[in-house]
C-alpha positions as a printed Julia matrix, in Angstrom:
552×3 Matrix{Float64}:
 -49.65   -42.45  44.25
 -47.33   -42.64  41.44
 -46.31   -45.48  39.05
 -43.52   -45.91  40.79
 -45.42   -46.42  44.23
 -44.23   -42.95  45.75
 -46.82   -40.86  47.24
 -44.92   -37.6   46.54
 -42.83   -38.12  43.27
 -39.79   -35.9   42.96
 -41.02   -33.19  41.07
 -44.06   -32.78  43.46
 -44.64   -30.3   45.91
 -46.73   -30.8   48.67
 -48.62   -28.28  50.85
 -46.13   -25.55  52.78
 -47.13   -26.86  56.21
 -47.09   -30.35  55.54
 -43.89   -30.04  53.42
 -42.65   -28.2   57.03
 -43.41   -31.23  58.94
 -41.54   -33.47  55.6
 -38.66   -31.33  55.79
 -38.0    -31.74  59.57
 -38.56   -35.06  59.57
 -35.41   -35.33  56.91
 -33.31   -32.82  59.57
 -34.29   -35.62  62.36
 -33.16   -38.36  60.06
 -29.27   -36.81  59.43
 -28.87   -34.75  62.42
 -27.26   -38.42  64.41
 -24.95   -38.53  61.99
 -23.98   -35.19  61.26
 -23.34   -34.44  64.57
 -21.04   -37.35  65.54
 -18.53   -36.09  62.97
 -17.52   -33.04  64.95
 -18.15   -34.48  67.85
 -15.62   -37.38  67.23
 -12.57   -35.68  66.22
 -13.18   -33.96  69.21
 -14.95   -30.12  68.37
 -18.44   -30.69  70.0
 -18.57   -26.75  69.84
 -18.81   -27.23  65.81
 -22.01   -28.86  65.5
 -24.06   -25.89  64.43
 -21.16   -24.8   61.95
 -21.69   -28.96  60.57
 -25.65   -28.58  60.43
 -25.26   -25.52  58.46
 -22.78   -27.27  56.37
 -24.86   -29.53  55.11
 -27.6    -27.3   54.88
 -25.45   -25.23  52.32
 -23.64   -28.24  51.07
 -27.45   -29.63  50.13
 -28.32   -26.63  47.91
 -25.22   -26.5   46.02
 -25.61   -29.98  45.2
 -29.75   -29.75  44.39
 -28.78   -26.51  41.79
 -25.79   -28.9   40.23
 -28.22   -31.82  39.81
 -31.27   -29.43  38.31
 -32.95   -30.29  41.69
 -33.87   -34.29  40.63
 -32.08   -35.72  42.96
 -33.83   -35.82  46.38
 -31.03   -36.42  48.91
 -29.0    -34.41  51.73
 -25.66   -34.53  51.47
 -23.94   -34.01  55.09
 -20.76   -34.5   57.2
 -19.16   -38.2   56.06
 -17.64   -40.72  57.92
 -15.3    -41.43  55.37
 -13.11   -38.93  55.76
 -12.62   -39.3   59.59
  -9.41   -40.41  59.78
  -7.94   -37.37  57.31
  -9.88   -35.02  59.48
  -7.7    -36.07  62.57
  -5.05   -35.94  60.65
  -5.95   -32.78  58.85
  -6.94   -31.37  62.46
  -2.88   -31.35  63.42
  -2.58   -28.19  60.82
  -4.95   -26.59  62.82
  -8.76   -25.27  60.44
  -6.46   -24.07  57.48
  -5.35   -28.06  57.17
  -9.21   -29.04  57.43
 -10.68   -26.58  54.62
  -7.46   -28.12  52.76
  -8.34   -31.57  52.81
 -11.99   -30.81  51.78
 -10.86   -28.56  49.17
  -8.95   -31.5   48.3
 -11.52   -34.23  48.57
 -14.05   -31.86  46.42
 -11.35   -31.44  43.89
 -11.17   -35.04  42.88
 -15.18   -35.47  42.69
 -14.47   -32.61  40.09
 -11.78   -34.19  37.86
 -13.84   -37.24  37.74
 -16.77   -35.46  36.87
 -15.23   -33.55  33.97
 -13.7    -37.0   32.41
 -17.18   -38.68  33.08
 -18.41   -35.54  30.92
 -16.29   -36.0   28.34
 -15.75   -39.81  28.7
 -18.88   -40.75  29.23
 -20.31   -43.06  32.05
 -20.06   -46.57  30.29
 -16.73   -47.57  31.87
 -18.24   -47.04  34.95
 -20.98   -49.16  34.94
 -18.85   -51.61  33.41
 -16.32   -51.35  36.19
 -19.26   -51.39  39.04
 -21.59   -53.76  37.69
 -24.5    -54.25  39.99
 -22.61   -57.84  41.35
 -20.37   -54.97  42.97
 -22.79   -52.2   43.5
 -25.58   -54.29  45.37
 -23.13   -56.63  48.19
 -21.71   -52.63  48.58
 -24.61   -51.16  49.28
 -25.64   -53.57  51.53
 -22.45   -53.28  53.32
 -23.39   -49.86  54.06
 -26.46   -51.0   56.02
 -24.6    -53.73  57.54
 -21.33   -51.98  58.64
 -23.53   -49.57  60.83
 -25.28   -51.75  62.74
 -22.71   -51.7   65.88
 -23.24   -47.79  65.98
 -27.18   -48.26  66.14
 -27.43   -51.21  68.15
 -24.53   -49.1   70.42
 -26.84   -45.75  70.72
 -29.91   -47.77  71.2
 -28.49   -49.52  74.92
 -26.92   -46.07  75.79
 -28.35   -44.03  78.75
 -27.38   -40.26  77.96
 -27.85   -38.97  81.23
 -26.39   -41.28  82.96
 -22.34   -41.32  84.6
 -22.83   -45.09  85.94
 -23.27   -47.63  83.84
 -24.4    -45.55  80.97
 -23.25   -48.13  78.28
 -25.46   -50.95  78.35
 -28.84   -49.62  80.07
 -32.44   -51.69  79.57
 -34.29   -48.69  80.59
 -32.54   -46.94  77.46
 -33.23   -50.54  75.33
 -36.71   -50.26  76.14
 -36.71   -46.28  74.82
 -35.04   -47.46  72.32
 -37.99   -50.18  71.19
 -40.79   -47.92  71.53
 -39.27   -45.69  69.17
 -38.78   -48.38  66.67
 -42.22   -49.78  66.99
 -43.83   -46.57  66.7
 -41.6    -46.27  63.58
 -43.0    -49.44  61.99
 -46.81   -49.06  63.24
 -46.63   -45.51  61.43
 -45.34   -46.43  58.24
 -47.37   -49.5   57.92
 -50.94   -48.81  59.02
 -53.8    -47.64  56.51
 -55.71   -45.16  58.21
 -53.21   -42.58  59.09
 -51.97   -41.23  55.67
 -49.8    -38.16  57.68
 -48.21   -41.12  59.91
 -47.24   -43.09  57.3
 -45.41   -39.93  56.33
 -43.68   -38.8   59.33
 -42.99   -41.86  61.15
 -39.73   -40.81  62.08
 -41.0    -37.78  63.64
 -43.58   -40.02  65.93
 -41.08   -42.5   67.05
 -38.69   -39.74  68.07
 -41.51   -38.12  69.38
 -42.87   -40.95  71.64
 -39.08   -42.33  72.58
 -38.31   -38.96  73.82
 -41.64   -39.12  75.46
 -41.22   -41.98  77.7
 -36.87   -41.62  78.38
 -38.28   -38.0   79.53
 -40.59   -39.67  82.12
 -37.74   -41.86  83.33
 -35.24   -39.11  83.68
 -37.84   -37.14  85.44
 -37.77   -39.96  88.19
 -33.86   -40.59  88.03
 -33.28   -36.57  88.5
 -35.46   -36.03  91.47
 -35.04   -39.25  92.86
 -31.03   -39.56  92.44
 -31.02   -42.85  90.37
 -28.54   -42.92  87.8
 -29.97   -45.79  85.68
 -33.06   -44.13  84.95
 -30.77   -40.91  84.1
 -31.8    -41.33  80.02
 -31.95   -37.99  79.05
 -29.17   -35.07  79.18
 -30.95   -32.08  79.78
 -27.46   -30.34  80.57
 -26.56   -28.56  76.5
 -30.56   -26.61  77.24
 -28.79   -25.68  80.75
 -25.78   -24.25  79.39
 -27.51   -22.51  76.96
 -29.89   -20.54  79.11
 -27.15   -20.23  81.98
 -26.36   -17.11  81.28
 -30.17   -15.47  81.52
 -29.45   -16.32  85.36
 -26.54   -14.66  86.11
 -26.33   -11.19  86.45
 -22.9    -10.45  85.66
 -23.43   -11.23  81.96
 -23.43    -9.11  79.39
 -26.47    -8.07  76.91
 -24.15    -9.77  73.99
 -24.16   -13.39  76.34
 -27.65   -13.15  77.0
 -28.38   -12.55  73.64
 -26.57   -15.43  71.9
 -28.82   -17.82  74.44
 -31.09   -17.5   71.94
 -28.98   -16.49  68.71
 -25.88   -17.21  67.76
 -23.57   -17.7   65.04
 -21.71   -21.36  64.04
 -18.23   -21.06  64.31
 -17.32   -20.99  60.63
 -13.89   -22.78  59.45
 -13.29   -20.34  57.52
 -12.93   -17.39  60.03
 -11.32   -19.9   62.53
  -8.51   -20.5   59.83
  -7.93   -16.7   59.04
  -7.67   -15.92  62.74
  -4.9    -19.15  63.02
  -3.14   -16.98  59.95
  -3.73   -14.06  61.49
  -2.54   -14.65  65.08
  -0.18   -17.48  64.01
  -1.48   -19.95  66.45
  -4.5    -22.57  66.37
  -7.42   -22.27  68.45
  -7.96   -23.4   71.92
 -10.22   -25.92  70.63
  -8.06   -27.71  68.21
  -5.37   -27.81  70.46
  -7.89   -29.82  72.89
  -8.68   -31.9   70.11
  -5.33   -32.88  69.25
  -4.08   -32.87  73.14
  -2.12   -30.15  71.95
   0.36   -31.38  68.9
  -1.68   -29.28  66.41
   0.66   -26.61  64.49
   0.1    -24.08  62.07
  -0.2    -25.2   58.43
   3.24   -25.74  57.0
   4.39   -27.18  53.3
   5.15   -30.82  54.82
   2.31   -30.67  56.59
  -0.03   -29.83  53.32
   1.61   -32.82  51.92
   0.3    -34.58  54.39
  -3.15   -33.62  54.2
  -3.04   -34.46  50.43
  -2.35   -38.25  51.32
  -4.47   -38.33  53.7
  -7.69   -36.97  51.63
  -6.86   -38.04  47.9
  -6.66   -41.5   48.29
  -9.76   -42.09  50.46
 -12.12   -39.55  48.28
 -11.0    -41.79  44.49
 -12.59   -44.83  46.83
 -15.78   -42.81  48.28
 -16.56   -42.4   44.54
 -17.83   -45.8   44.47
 -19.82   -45.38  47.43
 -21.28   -42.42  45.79
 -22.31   -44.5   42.75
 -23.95   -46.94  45.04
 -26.16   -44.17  47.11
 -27.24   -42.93  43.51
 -28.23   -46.45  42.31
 -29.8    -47.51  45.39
 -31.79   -43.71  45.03
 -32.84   -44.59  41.71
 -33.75   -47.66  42.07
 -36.47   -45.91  44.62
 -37.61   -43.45  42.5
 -37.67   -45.42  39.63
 -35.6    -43.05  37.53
 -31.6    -44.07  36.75
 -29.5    -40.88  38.44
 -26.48   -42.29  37.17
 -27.25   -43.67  33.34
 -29.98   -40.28  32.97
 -30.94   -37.02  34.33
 -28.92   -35.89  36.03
 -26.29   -37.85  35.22
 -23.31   -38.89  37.3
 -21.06   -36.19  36.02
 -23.67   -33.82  37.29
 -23.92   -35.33  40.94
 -20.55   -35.86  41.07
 -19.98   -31.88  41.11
 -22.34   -31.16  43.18
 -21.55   -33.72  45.52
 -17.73   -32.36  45.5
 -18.51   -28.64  45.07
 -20.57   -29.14  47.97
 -18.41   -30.69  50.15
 -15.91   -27.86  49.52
 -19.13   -25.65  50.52
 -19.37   -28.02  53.93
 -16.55   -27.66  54.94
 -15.74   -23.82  54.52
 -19.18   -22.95  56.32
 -19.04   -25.85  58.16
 -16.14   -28.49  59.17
 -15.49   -31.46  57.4
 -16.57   -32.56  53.67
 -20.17   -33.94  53.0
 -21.41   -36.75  51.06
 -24.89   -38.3   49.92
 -26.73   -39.83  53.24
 -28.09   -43.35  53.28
 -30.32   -41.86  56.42
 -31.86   -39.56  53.63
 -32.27   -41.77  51.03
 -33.99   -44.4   53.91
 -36.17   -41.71  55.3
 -37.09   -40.99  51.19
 -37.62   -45.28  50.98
 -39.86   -45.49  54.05
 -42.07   -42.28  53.85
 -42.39   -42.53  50.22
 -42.23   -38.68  49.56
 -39.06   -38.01  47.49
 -40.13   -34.34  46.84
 -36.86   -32.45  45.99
 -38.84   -29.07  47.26
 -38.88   -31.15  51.06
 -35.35   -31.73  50.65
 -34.53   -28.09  49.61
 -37.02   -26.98  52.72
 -35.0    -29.3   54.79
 -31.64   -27.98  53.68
 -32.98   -24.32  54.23
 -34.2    -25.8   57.58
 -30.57   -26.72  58.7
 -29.17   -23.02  57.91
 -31.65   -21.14  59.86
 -31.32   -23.94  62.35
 -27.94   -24.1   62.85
 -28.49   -19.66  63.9
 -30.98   -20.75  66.77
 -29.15   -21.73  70.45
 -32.34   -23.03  71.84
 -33.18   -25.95  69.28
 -29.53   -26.62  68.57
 -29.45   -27.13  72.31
 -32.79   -28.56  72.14
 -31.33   -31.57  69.38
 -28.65   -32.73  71.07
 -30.77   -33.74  74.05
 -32.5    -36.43  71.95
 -31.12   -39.6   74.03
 -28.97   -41.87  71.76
 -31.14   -44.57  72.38
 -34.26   -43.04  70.68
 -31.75   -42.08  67.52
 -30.75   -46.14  68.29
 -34.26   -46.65  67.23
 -34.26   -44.43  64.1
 -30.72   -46.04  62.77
 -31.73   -49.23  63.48
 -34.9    -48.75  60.41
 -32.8    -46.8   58.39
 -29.21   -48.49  58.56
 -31.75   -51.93  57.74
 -33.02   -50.49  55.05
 -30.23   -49.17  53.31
 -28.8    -53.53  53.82
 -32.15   -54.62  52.38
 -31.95   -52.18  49.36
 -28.55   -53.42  48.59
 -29.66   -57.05  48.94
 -32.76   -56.74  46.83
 -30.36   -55.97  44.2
 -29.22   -59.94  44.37
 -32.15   -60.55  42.61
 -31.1    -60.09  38.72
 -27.33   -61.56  40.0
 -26.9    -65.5   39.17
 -25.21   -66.68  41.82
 -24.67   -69.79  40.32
 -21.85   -68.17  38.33
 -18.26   -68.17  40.38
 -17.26   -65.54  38.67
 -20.38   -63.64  40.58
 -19.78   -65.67  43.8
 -16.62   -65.27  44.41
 -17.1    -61.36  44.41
 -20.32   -61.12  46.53
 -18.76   -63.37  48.9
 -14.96   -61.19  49.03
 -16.98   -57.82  49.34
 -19.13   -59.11  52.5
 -16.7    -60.68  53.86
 -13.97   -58.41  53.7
 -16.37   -55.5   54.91
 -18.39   -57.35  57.66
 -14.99   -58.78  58.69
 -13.2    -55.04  59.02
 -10.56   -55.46  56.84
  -8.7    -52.05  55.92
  -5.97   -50.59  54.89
  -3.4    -48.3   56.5
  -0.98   -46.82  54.92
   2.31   -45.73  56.36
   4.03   -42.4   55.43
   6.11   -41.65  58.09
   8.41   -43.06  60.28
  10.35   -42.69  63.11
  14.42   -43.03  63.31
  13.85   -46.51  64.49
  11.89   -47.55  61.55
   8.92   -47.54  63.4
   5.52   -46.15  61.91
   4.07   -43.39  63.12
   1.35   -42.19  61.02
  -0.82   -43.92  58.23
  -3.37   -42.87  56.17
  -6.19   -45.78  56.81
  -8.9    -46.64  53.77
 -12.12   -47.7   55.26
 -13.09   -51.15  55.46
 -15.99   -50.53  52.95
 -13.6    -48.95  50.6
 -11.47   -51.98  50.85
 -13.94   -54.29  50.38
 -15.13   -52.55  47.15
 -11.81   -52.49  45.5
 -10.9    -55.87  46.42
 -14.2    -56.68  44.47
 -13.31   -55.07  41.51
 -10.16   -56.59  41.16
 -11.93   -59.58  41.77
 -14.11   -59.37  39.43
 -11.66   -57.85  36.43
  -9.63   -60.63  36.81
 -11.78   -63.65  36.4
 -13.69   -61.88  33.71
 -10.36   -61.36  32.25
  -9.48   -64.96  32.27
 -12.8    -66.31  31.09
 -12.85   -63.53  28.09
  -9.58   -65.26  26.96
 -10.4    -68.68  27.89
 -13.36   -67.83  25.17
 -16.01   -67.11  27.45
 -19.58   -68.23  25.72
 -17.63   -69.43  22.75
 -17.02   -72.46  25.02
 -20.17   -73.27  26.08
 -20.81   -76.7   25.19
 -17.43   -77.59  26.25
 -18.07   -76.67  29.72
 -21.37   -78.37  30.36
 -19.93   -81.19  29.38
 -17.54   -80.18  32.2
 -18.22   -81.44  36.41
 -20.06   -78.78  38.09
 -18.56   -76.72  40.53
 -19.27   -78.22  44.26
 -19.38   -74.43  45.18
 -21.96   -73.4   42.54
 -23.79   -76.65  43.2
 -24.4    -75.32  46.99
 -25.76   -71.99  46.03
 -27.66   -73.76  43.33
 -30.22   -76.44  44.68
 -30.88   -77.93  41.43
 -27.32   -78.71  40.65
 -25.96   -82.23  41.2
 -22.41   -83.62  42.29
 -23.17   -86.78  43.77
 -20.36   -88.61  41.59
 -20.2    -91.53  43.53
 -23.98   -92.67  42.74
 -23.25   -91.61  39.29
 -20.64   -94.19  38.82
 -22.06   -96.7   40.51
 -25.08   -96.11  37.88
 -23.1    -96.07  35.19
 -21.53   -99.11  35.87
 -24.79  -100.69  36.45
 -25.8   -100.21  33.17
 -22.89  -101.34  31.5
 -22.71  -104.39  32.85
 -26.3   -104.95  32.16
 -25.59  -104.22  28.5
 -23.51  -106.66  28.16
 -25.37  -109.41  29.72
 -28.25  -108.89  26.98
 -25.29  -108.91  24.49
 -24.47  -112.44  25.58
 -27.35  -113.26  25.94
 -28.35  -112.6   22.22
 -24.76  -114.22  21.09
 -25.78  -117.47  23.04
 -29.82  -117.22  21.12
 -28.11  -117.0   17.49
 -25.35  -119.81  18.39
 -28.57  -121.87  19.98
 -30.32  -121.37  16.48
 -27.15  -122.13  14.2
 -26.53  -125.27  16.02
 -30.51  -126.25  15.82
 -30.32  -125.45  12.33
 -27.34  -127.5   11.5
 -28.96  -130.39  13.16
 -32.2   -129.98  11.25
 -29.66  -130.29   7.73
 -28.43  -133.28   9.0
């Protein structure tokens, strides 16, 4: 094991078939995640066109970072709102807006180059980065806790299911007996695959009993994409080509979905599902649109990318940001290959906190598993079967994988409190408006269009995270502002001498503000100092007067 406790540091390579085993077990960690992006702006059918995607996305941004960086990059949430906005202009507006997105990772890249990264870490000190980071972790929990009460198979009361709970728990358990036991060295580096493994296990035995049986609460798993697949083997009026593509198949690339829109003038059947049929061709208003709606949110996704890289090098023990690579460096590959996502795939990519938790937990943060996973997700995203066979994993058991690595990514960013003095406002008061802002939901939407009435009818919406990180840097510039030109430590005697904050006094135990008792003592003491005065004033008259008598 390294110095740096990692059994596999980055620069390792472990044994072909174990690294196999390694590099599905980073494929299981993403493929939730990845998936749910298509599958929420409403093109299901792209998921094999989003795994490949990130497959390519991950290799562009490995060769940009001299392969030290040891993370996927994959479809982000971020940029969900632009996508359904994007998705109105048809696949030309959606390669536009990730063009776009991938465009400003590169202009900040090139001025980090030339700038240097100072300014950044200046601007994002860790008060900012860690309460961020931890946001992360904490603003996912509702989607894993969610998936992990969710019976897939089920019509009737599919959203809160105990049977699907109880999946849900054994995958979690099997998670944390395989990373923490001693014996076991390969468990301890494929949890994840185990607790999928034995999750899927047990909602299999359920559904078994809920399909034969007709019980829809025990209905956990949804056998029904392996069905569709393999439907037409079984009917004879298929052709070769149909029965062929059972088995392999080709993603539906953006790309050749937006030159057949240019082509034939129209969009696709499946965008105009999507977008219950208001999508258009691309048009010059509407490319105006798409720039709004991707240029603001990918200048605030920056910070989120600093944080992923901090929190990863604070694993690895190596600074990604301040060293090799550098941020300039993992900017561009980050943005290059998000233009590379969403070409090949459909919507931009970014650096996954499931990746980096999978790296945290397993301790193997080989960049030759995370190439072999990347190359995993290509070949992958060619083969019907397992593309069909994924998305029958139950959300439940995936409850049970986000629910370890959503925590971790909140603990990592937490852990960072340690070298923050919270006993300085300036530091409070910006922990406090990051967590509170982001746990709370707090966004912003942006209006840029309206009706004849007045009335708003689209916005372009910054993520609550986002909003929560800027309103922390403003916090934060502006009281260091004011106590720079207040004269910051120039002052320092002046303010002890000052009454403690109440509010640092309740974050630090030590401090005291009882100023009632204080008085009270003070006053005490005074008054007893002047009854010994007297008293020595009445001694010396006493003596004068017994002296004076004694001349007498």
């Amino acid at each position: 094991m390294s110095k740096n406790q990692l059994v596999y540091d980055v620069n390792d390579k472990p044994a072909f078939g174990k690294n196999l085993v390694f590099a599905f077990q980073q494929v299981l960690a993403i493929m939730a995640a990845t998936i749910a992006v298509p599958t929420i702006i409403g093109l299901p059918t792209q998921i094999p066109a989003a795994i490949l995607g990130a497959g390519l996305g991950t290799i562009v941004y490995l060769l940009f970072t001299k392969f030290k960086s040891p993370v996927i990059i994959s479809s982000s949430f971020a940029f969900l709102s632009s996508l359904s906005t994007a998705l109105c202009f048809g696949y030309c507006g959606v390669i536009l807006g990730g063009i776009l997105a991938g465009l400003v990772y590169v202009v900040l890249a090139i001025i980090i180059k030339f700038a240097g990264s100072k300014w950044v870490s200046k601007l994002m000190p860790p008060v900012i980065i860690g309460p961020t980071v931890a946001l992360i972790g904490l603003s996912l929990a509702g989607s894993a806790m969610g998936d992990i009460t969710k019976a897939s198979g089920a019509t009737v009361n599919a959203s809160y299911n105990l049977v699907a709970l109880f999946c849900g728990l054994v995958t979690l358990i099997t998670i944390c007996i395989c990373s923490t036991q001693k014996k076991f060295k390969m468990g301890r580096l494929i949890p994840f695959i185990l607790g999928i493994g034995a999750g899927y296990a047990v909602a299999a035995f359920f559904s078994i009993f809920g399909y034969a049986c007709h019980v829809e609460y025990l209905k956990i798993v949804n056998w029904q994409p392996l069905v569709d697949n393999f439907a037409a083997l079984g009917d004879s009026t298929a052709s070769v080509g149909a029965k062929f593509q059972s088995f392999i198949n080709y993603p539906d690339f953006a790309l050749i979905e937006a030159i057949k829109e240019l082509v034939t003038g129209n969009v696709s059947e499946a965008v105009s599902t999507a977008t219950n049929g208001v999508a258009t061709t691309i048009t010059w208003a509407g490319v105006g649109e798409v720039v709004l709606a991707f240029v603001p949110v990918a200048l605030v996704v920056f910070a989120e990318h600093i944080a992923d890289h901090k929190n990863l090098g604070s694993i690895i023990g190596h600074d990604l940001v301040e060293g090799e690579p550098g941020l300039s460096r993992t900017l561009l590959g980050d943005g290059v290959g998000s233009m590379v996502g969403t070409v090949f795939g459909i919507c931009p990519n970014t650096t996954y906190g499931e990746s980096v938790g999978c790296v945290a937990i397993t301790k193997n943060a080989s960049v030759s598993t995370i190439f072999l996973a990347a190359c995993m997700c290509i070949v992958l995203s060619f083969i019907s079967p397992l593309m069909a066979l994924l998305r029958t994993i139950p959300a439940c058991v995936m409850g049970g994988v986000c629910l370890t690595l959503y925590g971790f990514i909140a603990v990592s960013g937490l852990k960072m409190f340690k070298d923050i003095n919270l006993g300085d406002n300036k530091n409070l008061f910006t922990v406090s408006t990051i967590l509170i802002a982001g746990i709370g939901g707090l966004s912003i939407k942006i209006p840029y269009a309206l009706a004849g009435d007045g009335t708003v009818t689209k916005t372009i919406t910054i993520t609550s995270i986002a909003t929560a990180l800027v309103l922390g840097i403003v916090v934060h510039a502006i009281i260091d502002a004011i106590e720079k030109k207040q004269g910051g430590d120039d002052n320092e005697e002046e303010v002890e001498q000052e009454p403690q904050s109440l509010i640092t006094g309740a974050v630090a135990p030590n401090a005291t503000f009882d100023v009632g008792v204080d008085v009270v003592k003070a006053a005490e003491e005074k008054e007893r100092e002047e009854e010994v005065v007297e008293e020595l004033r009445e001694e010396e008259r006493a003596e004068e007067k017994l002296e004076s008598t004694d001349k007498k």
